[in-house]
N, C-alpha and C positions, 0 to 999 in steps of 0.2 A: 568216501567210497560211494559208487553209482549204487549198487544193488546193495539192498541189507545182507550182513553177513549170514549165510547158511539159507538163504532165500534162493537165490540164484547157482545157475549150474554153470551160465558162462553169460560174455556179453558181447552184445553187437552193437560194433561203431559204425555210424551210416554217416558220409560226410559230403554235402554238397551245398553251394551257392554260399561258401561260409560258414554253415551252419556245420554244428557237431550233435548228432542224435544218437544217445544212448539207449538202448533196449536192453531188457532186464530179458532171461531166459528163465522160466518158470520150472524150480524142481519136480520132477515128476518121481515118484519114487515112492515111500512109504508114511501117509501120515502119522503122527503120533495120536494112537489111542487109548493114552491114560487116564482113565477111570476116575476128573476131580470129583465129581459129584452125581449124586443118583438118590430121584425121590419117586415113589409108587402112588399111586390114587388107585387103593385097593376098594372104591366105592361099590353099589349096591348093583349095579345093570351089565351083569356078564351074558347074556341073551346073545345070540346067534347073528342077530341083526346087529348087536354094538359090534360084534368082531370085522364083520364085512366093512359097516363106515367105519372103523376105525383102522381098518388094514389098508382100505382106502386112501387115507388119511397121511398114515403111517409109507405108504409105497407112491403116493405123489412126491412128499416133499424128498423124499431121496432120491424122485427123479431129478423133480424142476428147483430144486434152490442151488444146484450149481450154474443155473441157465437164467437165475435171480440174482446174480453179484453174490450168492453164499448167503442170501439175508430172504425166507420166504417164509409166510402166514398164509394158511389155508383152511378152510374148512368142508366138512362132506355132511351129507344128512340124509335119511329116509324119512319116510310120513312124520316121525315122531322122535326120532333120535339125532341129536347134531356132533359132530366130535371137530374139536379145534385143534390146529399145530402148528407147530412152528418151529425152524430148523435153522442152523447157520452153519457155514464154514467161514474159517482165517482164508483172506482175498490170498493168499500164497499158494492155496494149493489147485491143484491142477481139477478140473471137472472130475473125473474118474477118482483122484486120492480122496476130493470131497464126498461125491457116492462112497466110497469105501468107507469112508470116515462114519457119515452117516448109518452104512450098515452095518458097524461096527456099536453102534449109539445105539440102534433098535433091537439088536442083541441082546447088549447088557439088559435095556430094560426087558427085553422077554424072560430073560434066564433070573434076572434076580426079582424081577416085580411078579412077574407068571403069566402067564398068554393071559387070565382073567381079567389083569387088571385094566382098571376102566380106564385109567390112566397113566401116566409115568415122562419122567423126564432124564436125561442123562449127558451129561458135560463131559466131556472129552477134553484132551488140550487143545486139539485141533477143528471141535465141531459141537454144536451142541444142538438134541434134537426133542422135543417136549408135545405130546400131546393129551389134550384132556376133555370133560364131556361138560366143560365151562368154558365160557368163553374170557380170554387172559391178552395183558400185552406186557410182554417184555421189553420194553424199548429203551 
């Protein structure tokens, strides 16, 4: 099979000079945002100023990691506060279901960890988006 199953919505045969080129069509539709895992960094610096770098932070990578192959590390900072992050989506899904995905991942952590917390991470089946006020590599 050209396209993995349940990946694809349909396929384009392109045939010339010989040649035979297949194109996968990219589901656009609903990511799956199942809840595997979710950790809080309930640390010391809920200050006014962590919210803003961290919201920062927090609303880059749900712009730019669909515009990053699904794979982006970023960091923000003021005089004296730095916050790190880093975000992914499955290469399946569509720009848009990735933001979704993504905004579905910043959610959970707001709703179960608390706007305070300093940090948090959360794994989706479909995305996974983690930021903290250390600097981390997941690789």
């Amino acid at each position: 099979m050209i396209c993995p199953k349940g990946v694809c919505r349909g396929l384009i045969v392109k045939v010339s000079l010989c040649f035979v080129t297949f194109f996968c069509i990219a589901v656009s539709g609903y990511p799956n945002v199942t809840v595997l895992g979710l950790a809080c960094n309930q640390g010391a610096d809920a200050s006014e100023s962590w919210r803003h770098v961290k919201f920062s932070v927090r609303s880059t990578l749900i712009e730019f990691t669909p515009r990053f192959l699904g794979n982006y590390y970023m960091s923000a900072s003021d005089e004296t506060l730095t916050c790190y992050g880093h975000a992914t989506c499955k290469m399946v899904l569509s720009n848009d279901d990735c933001v979704f995905c993504l905004q579905m991942a910043d959610l959970t952590i707001t709703r179960r960890c608390g706007v305070a917390a300093v940090g948090g991470q959360a794994t989706l089946e479909d995305c996974h988006l983690r930021y903290e006020n250390y600097r981390f590599d997941e690789g």
